[in-house]
C-alpha beads as a LAMMPS data file, in Angstrom:
LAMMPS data file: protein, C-alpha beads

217 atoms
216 bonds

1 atom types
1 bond types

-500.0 500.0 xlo xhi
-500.0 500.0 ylo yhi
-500.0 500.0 zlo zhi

Masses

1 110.0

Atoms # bond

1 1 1 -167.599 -186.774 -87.636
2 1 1 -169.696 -189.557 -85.949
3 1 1 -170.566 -191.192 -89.790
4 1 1 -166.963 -190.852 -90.405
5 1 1 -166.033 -192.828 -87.396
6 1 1 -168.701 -195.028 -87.625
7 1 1 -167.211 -195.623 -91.383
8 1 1 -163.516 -197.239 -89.471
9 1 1 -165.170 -200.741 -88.984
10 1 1 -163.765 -200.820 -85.244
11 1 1 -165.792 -198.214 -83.838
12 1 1 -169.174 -197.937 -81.888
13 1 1 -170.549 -194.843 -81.851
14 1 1 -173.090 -193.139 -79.803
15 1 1 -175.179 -190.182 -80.624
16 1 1 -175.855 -187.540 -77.524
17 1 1 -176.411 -189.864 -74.829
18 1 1 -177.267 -187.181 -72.437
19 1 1 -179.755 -185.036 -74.709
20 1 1 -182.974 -186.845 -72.681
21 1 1 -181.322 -186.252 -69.565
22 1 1 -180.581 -182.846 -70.184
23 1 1 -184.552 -181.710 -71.683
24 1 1 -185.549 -184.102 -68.052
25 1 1 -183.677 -181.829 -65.884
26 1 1 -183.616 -178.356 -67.432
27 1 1 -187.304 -178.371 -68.595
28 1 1 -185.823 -177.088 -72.206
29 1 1 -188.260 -177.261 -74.918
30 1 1 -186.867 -179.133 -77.973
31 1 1 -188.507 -180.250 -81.156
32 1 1 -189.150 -183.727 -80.509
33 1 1 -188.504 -183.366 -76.857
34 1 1 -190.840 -186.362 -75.997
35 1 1 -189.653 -189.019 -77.989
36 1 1 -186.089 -187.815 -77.270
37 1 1 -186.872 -188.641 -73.644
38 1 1 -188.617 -191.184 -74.041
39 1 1 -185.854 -193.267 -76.350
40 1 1 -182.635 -192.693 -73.799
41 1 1 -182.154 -192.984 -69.693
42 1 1 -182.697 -189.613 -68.030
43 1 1 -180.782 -190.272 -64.921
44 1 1 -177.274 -188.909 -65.957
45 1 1 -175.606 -190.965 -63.619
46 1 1 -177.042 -194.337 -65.560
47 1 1 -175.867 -192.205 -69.039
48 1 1 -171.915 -191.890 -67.577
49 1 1 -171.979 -195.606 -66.472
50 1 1 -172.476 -196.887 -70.155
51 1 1 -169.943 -194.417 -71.716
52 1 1 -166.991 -196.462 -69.665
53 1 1 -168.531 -199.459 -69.988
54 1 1 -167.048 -202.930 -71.772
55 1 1 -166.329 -202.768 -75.453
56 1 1 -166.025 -205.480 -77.952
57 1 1 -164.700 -202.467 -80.771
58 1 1 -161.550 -200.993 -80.475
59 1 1 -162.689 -197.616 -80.475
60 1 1 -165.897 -195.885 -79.113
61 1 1 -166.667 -192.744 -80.411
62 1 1 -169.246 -190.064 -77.781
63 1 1 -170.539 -187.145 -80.196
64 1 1 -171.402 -184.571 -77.242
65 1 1 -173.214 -181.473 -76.732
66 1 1 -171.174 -179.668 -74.351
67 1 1 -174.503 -178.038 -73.050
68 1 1 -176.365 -180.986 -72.542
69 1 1 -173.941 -182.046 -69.765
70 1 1 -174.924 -180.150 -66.761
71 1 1 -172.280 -178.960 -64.034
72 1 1 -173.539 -180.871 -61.039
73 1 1 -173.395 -184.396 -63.068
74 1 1 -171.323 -187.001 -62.622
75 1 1 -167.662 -186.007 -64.312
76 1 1 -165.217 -189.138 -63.218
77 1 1 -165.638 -190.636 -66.734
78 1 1 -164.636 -187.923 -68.619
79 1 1 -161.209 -188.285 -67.058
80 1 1 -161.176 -192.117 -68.944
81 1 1 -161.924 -190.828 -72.594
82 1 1 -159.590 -189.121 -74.713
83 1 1 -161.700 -185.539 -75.387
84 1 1 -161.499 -184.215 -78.556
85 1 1 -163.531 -180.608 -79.209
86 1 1 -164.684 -180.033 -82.240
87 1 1 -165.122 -176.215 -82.972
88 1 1 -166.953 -174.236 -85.522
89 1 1 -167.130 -170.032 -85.955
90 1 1 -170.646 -169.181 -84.339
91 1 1 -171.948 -167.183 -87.052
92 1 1 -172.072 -170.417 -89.078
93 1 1 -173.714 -172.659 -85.852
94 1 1 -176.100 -170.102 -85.051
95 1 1 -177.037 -169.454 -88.574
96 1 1 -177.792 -173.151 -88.557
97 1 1 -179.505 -173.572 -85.709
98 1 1 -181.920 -170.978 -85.947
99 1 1 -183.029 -172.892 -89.061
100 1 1 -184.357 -175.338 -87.145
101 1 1 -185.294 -174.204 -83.838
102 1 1 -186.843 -170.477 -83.244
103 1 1 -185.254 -167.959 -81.223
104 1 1 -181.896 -169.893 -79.561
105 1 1 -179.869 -168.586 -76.613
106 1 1 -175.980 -168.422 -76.520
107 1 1 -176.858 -171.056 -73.245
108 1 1 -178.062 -173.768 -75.937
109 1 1 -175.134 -173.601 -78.178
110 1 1 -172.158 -174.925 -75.751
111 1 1 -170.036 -172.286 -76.565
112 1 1 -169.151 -170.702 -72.692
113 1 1 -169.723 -174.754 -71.636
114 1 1 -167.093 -176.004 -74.170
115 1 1 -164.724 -173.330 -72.513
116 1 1 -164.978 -174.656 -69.213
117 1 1 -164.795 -178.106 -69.892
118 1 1 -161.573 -177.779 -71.998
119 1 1 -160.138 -176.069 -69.270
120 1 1 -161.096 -178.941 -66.538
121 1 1 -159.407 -181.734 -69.130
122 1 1 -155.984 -183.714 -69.312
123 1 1 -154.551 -183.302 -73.121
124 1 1 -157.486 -181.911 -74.774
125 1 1 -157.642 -182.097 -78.520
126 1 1 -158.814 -178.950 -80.543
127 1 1 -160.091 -179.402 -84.094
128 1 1 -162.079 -176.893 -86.479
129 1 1 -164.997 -178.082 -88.729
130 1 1 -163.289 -175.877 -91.222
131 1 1 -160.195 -177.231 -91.444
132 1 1 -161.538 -180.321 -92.108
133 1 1 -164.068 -179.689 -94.670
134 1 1 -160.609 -177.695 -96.299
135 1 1 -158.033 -181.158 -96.104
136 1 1 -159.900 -183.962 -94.681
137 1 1 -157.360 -186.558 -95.281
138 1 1 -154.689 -184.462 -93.801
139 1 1 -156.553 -183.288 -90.524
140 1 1 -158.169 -186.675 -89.772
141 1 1 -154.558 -188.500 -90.466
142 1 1 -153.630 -185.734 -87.488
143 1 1 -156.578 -186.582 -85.236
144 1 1 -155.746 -190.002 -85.588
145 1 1 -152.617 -189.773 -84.587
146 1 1 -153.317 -187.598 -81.416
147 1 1 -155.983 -190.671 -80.268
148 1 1 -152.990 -193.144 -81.225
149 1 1 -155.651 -195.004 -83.502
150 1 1 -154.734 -195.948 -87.089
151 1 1 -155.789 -193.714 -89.824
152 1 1 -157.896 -195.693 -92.642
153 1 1 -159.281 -194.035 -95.313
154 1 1 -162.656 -195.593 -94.648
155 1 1 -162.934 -192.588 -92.533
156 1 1 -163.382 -190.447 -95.815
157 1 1 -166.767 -191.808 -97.041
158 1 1 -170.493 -193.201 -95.944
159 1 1 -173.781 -194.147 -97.055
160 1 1 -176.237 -191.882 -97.464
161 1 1 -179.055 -191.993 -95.353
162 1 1 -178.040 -191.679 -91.846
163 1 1 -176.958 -194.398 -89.666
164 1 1 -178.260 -196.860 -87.113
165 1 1 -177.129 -194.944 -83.824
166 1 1 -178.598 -191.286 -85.090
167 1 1 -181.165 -190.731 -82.139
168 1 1 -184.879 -190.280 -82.465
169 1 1 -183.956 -186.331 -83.332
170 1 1 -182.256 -187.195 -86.832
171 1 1 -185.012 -186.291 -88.757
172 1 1 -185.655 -183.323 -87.674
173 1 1 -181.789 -182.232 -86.941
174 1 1 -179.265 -183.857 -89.522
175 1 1 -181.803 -183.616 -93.290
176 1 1 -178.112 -182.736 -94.703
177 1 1 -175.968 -184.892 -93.256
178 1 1 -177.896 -187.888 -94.327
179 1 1 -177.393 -186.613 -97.477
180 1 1 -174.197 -186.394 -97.618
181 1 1 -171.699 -188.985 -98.399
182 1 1 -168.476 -187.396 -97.163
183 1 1 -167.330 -184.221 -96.309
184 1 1 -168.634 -181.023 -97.850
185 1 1 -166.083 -178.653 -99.032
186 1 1 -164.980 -175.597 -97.869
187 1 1 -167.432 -173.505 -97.133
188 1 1 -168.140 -169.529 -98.882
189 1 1 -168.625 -166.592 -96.739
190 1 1 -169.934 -166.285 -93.262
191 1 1 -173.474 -165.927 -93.218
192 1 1 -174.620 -162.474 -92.356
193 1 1 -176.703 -161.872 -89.047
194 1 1 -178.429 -159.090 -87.235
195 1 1 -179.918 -158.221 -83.965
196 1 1 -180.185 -160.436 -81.490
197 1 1 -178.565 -163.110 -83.340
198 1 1 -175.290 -160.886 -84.322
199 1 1 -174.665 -160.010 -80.569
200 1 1 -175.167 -163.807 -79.625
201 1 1 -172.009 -164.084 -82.474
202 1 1 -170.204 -161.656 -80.574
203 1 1 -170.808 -162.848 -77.481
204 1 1 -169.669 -166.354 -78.948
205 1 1 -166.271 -165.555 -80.448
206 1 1 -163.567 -165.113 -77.168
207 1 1 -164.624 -168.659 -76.345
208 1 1 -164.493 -169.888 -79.833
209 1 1 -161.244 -167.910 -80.189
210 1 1 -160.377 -169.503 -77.345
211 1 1 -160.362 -172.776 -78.450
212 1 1 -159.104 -171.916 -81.618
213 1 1 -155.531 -171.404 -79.912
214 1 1 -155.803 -174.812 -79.646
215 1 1 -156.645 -176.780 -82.629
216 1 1 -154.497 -178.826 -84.901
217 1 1 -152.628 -177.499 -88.053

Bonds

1 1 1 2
2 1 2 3
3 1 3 4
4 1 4 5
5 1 5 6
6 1 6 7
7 1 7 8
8 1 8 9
9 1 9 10
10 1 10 11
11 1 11 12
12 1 12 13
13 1 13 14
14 1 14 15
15 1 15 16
16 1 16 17
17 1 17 18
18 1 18 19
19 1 19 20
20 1 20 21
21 1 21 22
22 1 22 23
23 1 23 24
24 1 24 25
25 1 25 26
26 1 26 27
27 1 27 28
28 1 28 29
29 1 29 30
30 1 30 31
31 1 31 32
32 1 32 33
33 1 33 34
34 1 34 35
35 1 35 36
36 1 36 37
37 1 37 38
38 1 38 39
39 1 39 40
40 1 40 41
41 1 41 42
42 1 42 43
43 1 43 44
44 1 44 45
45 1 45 46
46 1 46 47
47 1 47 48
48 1 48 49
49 1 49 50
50 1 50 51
51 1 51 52
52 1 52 53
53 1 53 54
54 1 54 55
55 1 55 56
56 1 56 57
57 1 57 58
58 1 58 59
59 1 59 60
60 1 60 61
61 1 61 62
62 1 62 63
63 1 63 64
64 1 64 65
65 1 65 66
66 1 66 67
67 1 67 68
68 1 68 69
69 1 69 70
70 1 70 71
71 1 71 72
72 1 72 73
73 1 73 74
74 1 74 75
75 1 75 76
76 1 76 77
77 1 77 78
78 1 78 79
79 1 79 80
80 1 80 81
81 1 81 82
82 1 82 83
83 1 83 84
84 1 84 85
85 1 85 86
86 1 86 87
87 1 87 88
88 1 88 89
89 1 89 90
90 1 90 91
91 1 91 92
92 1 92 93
93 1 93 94
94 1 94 95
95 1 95 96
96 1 96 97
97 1 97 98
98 1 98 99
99 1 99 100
100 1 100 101
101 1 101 102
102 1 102 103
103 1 103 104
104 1 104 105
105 1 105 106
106 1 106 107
107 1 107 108
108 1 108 109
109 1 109 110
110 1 110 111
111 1 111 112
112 1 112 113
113 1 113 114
114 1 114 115
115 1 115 116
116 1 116 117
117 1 117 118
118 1 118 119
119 1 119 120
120 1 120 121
121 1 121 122
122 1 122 123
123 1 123 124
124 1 124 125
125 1 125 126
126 1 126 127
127 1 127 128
128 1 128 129
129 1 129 130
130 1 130 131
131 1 131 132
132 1 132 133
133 1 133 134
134 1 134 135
135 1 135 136
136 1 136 137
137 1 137 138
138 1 138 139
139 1 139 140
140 1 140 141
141 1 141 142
142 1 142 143
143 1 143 144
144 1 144 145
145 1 145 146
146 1 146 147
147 1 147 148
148 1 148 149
149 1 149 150
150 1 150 151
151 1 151 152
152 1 152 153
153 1 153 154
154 1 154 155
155 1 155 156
156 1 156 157
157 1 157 158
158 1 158 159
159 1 159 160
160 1 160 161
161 1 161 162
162 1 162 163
163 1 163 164
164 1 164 165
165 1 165 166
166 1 166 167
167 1 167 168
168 1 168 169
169 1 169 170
170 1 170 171
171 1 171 172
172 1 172 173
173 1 173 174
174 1 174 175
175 1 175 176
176 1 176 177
177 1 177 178
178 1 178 179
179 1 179 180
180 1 180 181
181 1 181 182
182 1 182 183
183 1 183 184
184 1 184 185
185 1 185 186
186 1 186 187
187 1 187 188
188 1 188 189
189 1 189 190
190 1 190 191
191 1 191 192
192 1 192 193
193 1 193 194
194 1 194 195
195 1 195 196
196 1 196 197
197 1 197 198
198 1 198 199
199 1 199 200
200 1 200 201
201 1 201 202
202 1 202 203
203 1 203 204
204 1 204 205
205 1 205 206
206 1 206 207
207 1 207 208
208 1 208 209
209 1 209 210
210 1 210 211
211 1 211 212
212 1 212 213
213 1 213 214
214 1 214 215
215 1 215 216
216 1 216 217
């Protein structure tokens, strides 16, 4: 979604601004956690002030982690950004995930957080990976209109190879997405998990089902 924006021509785009404040205050261990921190501001209250500041573009587009914003951090300028959640069925994130860092929790995921922040929003805006990998055109058209932006079809397609706001993480996190050019299509079956990783999928689904009751059709 962030490469698709970015794709508009009138949009700046920034990639988790709060990930190095979030490994600074919660002592997480992430691949790459030094350089994370060490390429953003860890004072969260620094992060908010550049998320509402001045733009020359039109449109400015956040990609957040819902986890990585912790409860006791500043919340004012959410209230001045339209929020848009952007949901996917857990047994596909935490099938992904686990590919690429060992042994996740249900905490580092953002399921239960997205939950709580869509309920403390104005006029949230619900939309499932899914759907658009299914109809892009169709779905983004929709989103459009719920931001009252224009739809372009620029949104549709985008150079390989990542782009020049992908944080210091990229390598290690988005290997397919910089190889991608536009949307993948609709995806087969839901992986298959067990153990610990199944019950973290069960534990998932009321607040992805949650959300769900929300999204655009």
């Amino acid at each position: 979604m962030m490469y698709s924006f970015a794709a508009r021509g009138d949009c700046r785009v920034v990639d988790e601004p709060f990930y190095a404040a979030y490994l600074a205050q919660s002592g997480a261990v992430h691949p790459l956690g030094g350089e994370v921190m060490a390429s953003q501001p860890i004072d969260p209250h620094a992060v908010a002030e550049t998320l509402i500041s001045p733009l020359s573009e039109p449109v400015f587009y956040q990609k957040h982690m819902t986890h990585h914003m912790l409860s006791d951090w500043p919340d004012e300028w959410i209230k001045q950004v339209k929020n848009v959640f952007l949901i996917r069925h857990p047994a596909r994130v935490i099938a992904s995930y686990a590919k690429k860092r060992e042994a996740p929790q249900l905490s580092d995921l953002g399921f239960l957080q997205q939950v709580q922040l869509f309920k403390s929003v104005a006029d949230p805006i619900v939309i499932d990976s899914s759907d658009i990998r299914a109809d892009p055109t169709t779905m983004l058209q929709k989103l459009c209109a719920c931001l009252g932006i224009p739809w372009t079809p620029a949104m549709l397609t985008w150079p390989a190879g990542g782009h020049s706001a992908d944080g210091v993480w990229a390598h290690h996190w988005y290997g397919a997405v910089h190889r991608s050019t536009k949307f993948d299509s609709i995806e087969g079956a839901l992986p298959t998990l067990d153990g610990a990783y199944a019950r973290m999928v069960d534990a998932a689904m009321p607040s992805y089902e949650a959300l769900a009751a929300y999204k655009l059709t």
